[in-house]
Each structure stands twice: as structure tokens, then as C-alpha cells.
C-alpha positions as MATLAB code, in Angstrom:
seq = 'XXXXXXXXXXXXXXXXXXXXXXXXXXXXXXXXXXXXXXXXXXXXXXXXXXXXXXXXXXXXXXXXXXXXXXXXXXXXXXXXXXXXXXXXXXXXXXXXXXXXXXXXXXXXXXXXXXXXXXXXXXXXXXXXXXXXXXXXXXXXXXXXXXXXXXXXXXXXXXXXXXXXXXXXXXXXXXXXXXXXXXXXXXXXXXXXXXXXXXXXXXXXXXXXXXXXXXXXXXXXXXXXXXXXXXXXXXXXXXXXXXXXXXXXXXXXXXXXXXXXXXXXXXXXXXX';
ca = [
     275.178    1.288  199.523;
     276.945    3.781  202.140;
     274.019    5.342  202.112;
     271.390    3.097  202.451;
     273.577    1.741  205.544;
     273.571    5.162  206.617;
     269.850    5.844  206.747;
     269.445    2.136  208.384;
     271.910    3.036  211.265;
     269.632    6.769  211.809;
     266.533    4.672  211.809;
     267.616    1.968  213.913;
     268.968    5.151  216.701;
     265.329    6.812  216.144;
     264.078    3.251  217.080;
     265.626    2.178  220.075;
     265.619    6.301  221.198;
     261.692    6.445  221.290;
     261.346    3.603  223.114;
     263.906    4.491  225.809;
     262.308    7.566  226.732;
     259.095    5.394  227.859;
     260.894    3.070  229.163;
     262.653    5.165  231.222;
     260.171    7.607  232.763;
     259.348    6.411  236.622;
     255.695    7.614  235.873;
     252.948    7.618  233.284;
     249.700    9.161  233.586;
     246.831    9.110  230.724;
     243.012    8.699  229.979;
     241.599    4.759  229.792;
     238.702    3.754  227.910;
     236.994    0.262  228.043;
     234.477   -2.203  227.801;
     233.178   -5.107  229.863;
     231.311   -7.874  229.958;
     229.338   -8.789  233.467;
     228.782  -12.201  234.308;
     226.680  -11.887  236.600;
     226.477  -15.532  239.362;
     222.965  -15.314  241.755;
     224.088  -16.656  244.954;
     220.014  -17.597  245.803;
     217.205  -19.793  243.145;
     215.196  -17.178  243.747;
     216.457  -15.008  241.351;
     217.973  -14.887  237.654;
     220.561  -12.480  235.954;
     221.574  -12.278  232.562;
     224.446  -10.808  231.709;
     225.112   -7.395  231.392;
     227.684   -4.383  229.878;
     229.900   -2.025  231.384;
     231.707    1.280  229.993;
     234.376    2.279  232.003;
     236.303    5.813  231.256;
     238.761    7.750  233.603;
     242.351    8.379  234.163;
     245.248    5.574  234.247;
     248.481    5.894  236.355;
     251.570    3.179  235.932;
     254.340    4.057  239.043;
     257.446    2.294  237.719;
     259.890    0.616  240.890;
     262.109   -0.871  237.876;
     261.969   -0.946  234.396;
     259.988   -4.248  234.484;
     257.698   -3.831  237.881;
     255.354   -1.476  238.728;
     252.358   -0.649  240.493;
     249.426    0.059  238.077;
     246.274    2.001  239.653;
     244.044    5.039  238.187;
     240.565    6.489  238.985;
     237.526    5.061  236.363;
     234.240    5.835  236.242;
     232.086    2.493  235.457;
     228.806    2.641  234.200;
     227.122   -0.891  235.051;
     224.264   -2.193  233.408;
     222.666   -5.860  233.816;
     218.775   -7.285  234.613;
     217.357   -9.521  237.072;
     214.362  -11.597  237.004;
     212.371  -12.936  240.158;
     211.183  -16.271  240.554;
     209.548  -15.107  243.810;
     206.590  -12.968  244.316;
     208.391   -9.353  245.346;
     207.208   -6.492  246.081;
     208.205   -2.779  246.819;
     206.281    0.522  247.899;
     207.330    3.531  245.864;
     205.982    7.066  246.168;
     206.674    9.137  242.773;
     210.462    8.279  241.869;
     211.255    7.033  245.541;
     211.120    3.138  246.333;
     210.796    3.113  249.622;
     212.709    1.414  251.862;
     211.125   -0.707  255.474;
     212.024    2.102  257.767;
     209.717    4.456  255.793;
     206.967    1.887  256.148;
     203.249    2.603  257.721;
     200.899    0.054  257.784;
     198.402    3.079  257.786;
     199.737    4.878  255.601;
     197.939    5.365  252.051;
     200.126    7.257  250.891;
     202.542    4.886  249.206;
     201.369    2.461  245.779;
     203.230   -0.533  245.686;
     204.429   -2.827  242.862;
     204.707   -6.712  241.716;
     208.037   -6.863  240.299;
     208.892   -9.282  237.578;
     212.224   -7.982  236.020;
     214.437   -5.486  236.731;
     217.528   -3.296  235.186;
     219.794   -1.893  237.462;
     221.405    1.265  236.063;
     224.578    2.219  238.689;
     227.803    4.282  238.156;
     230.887    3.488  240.187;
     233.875    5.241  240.769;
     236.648    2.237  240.564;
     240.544    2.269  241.449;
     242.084   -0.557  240.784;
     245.483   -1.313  242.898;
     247.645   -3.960  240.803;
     251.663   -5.069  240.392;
     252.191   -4.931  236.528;
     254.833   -7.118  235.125;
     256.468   -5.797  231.909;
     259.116   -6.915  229.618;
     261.798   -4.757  227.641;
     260.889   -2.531  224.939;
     261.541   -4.531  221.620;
     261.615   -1.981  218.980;
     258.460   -0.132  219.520;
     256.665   -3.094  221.535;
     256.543   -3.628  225.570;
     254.323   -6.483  226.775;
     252.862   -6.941  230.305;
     250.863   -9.224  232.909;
     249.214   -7.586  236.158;
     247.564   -9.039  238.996;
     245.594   -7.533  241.953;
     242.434   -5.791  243.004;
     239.664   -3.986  241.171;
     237.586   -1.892  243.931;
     234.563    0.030  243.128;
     232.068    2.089  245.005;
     228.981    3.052  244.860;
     228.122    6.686  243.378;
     224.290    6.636  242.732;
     221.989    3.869  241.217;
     218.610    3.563  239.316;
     216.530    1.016  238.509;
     213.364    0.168  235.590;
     211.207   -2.361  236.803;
     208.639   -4.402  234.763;
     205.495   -6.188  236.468;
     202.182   -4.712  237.994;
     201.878   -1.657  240.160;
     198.201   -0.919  242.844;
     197.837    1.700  244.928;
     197.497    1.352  248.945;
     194.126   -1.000  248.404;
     195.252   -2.951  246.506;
     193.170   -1.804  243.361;
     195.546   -2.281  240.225;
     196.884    1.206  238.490;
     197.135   -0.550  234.932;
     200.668    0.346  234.688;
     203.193   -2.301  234.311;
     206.542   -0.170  234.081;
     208.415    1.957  236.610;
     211.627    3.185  235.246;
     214.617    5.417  236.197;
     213.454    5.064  240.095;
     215.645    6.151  243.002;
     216.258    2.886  244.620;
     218.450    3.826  247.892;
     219.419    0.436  250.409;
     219.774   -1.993  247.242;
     223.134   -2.083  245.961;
     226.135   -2.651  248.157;
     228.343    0.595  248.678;
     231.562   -1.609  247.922;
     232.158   -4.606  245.059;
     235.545   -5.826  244.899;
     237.222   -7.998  242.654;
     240.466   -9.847  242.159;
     241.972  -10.386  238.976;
     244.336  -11.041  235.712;
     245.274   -8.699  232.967;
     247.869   -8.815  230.067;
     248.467   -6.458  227.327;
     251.079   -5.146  225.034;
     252.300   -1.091  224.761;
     253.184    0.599  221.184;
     255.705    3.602  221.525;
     253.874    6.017  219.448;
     256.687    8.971  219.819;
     258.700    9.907  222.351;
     257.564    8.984  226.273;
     253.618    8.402  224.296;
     252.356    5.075  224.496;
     249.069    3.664  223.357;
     248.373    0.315  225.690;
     245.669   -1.988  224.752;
     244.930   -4.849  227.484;
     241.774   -7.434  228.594;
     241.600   -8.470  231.428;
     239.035  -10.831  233.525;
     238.354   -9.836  237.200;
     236.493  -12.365  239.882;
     233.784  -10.718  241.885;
     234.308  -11.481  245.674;
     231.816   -8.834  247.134;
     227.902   -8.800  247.633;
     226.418   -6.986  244.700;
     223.355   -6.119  246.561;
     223.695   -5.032  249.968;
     222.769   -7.291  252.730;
     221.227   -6.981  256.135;
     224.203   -6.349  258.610;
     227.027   -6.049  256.013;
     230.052   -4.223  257.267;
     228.826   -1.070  254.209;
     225.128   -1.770  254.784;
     222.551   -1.252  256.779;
     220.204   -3.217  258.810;
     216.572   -4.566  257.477;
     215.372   -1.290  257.845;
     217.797   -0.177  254.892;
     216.100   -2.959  252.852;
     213.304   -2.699  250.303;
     212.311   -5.644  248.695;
     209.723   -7.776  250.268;
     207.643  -11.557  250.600;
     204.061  -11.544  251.483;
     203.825  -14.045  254.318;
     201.580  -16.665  255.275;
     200.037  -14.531  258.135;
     199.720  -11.787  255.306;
     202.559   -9.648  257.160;
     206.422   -9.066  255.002;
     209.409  -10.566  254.944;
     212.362   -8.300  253.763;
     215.317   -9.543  252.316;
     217.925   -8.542  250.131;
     218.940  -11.330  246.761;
     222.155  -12.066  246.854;
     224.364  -11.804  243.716;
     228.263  -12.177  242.754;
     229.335  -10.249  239.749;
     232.397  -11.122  237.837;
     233.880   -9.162  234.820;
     235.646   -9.221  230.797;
     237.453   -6.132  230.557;
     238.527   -4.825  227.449;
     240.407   -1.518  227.943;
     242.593    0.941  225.501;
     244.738    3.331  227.243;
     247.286    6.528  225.920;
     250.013    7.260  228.915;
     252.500    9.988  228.730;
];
């Protein structure tokens, strides 16, 4: 019996030992790995979006002002993927891999094909950091749980697109090809997409100051997804690409507009 009370009273100091060293340690730095869900909200009728998928890897930092507040931030690299579909008839020159943009437009020119666009995947990778207070309570046993709340910002690193519809060359003769894919498409998204959200999720002391965190978290797009015509990280029309034929057979350029919101799953190890 002395013994078994023994080995209970050891196990029960091993316990509450491993958790204190995590709990006490002002920072904690690891690698993050996640999924997400993009629901993605047009903010025109001219355009659908179904929704898409995001993997997000990259580092994880938690800053500790008290054992139950901190600031939570990190660096992540987010691969997004989602389509669009226009109602509209669009249109875009391209030359090779390059869609061209209005400011490299020649009505002379027959240089340039353009293309009938029907559908479209855009393929972009952001670097994200997000800035949020965490709320945590006391380790019990091996187990912390946590709530955080702030801002998820990402910018723009590079961005491709496929496109599906009809592509003719400068006279309009068609080229029998009806797919474009991996095409640089410069002036479409927005440099910066923000979002504001809620997390909560739970840490298991593995050993020592190690902690495996698991949390989900859904995030509310503020920000322009596509950038727009005089936005404070945009350009003007001549940045733009997309493009209406008129009545007077001349174009229109414009930029859809589209809100994207997010379900993050995300599993993290901090030391």
C-alpha cells in the first residue's frame, strides 16, 4: 500500500512538473500546420465562386504577458485555391504566359490573342501574420485550453490563374483552344486581404516546455479579394485586365469584386 501511495505521489509531482515548465516559459516558438476552408461571398451578380481550400504551413509564436494572456502571432505561408465563374461576357489579351493588363494595350497591335473566359481558378500564395490576444486557462494536468481574437493579415506573394472558355488571335479567328492554365496574371488580386476573427483550442504538455496545440478557428474577410481601380494597394484601370465589349464595340475594364471568409483548422508543436 506504502508503495503504491508512493509511486502515486512521484507521478502526481511528474504531472503537475511538466506542465509548469510550459506554463511558465514567457515565450513559445514552433512550426503550424493547417487547413482551411474558403467561403468565398461575390460582392457583384456578375460573377460566381464556389468554395475553395487553403494549406497554410509556417512558424507560430505565443508572447506570454501572464500566465493566462498573451499575444499570439507567427509567419504562415497560405496556399489559396478557389474558382470563379462569369455570368458576363469577359475577356483578356494574353501573349504566351502573360495576361496582359490595359496599359499594355494597342489597338494596332497584332501581337496579342485574346480569350472568352468562362471559369477560372486562381492559384495564389500568401505570406500571412496573424496579430491576436489569446486567452488561456491553467494547466489541468497535462491540458491548457484557450480563446483568441484579432486579425489575420495576408499579402500577396505571386498568383496564377487556369482559365476555361475560347481563345482567337488579334482577328478574331478562333485558335480551337479552350484552356489557358498556370498564366501570369499581374493587376488581379489585391496585394492585402485582411480578416478578423475567433479561434479556440486546447494544448497537451507532451514533456517538459513541448506542447502540441490543436485549434479551428473561423476568420471574416473584410478586404477586396481582387484588386480594385484606385484601392489604397492597387493601381488605377490601367493595372486592370479584365474587360466588357461595349455597345460602340470599344472596352470597359473592371475588376469583380469578391469577399473571402475562412474555416481554419490548424495543429501546432511550440517549445
Amino acid at each position: 500500500m506504502k508503495k503504491i501511495l508512493t509511486l502515486s505521489l512521484f507521478a502526481g509531482l511528474m504531472f503537475t512538473a511538466s506542465a509548469q515548465d510550459a506554463a511558465d516559459k514567457k515565450v513559445m516558438a514552433g512550426l503550424s500546420l493547417g487547413g482551411a476552408i474558403n467561403l468565398n461571398d461575390p460582392q457583384t451578380n456578375t460573377m460566381d465562386a464556389n468554395v475553395g481550400g487553403d494549406f497554410v504551413v509556417g512558424m507560430a509564436l505565443d508572447w506570454n504577458f501572464s500566465k493566462n494572456i498573451a499575444l499570439s502571432t507567427g509567419l504562415e505561408f497560405d496556399f489559396n485555391r478557389f474558382k470563379t465563374t462569369f455570368k458576363d461576357n469577359v475577356y483578356f489579351d494574353y501573349n504566351d504566359k502573360d495576361i496582359r493588363q490595359f496599359k499594355d494595350y494597342n489597338s494596332e497591335s497584332t501581337e496579342d490573342n485574346f480569350f472568352f473566359v468562362n471559369e477560372r481558378k486562381h492559384k495564389s500564395i500568401y505570406l500571412s501574420i496573424p496579430v491576436m490576444l489569446k486567452f488561456q486557462t491553467n494547466y489541468m494536468g497535462y491540458m491548457r485550453y484557450y480563446g483568441k481574437f484579432g486579425l489575420r493579415n495576408s499579402f500577396l506573394l505571386t498568383t496564377r490563374t487556369n482559365n476555361t472558355g475560347n481563345a482567337y488571335d488579334s482577328n478574331g479567328t478562333s485558335l480551337d483552344q479552350t484552356e489557358l492554365d498556370d498564366m501570369k496574371s499581374p493587376g488581379v488580386m489585391s496585394f492585402y486581404k485582411g480578416a478578423i476573427g475567433i479561434s479556440g483550442g486546447a494544448e497537451y504538455n507532451i514533456s517538459g516546455n513541448t506542447v502540441l496545440v490543436v485549434e479551428l478557428g473561423y476568420y471574416y474577410g473584410f478586404s477586396e479579394v481582387f484588386q480594385q481601380e484606385g484601392s489604397l494597394f492597387g493601381d488605377d484601370e490601367k493595372g486592370l485586365s479584365l474587360y466588357n465589349i461595349n455597345a460602340s464595340n470599344g472596352r470597359d475594364y473592371y475588376a469583380p469584386s469578391l469577399n473571402q471568409s475562412q474555416l481554419l483548422l490548424k495543429v501546432s508543436v511550440l517549445f
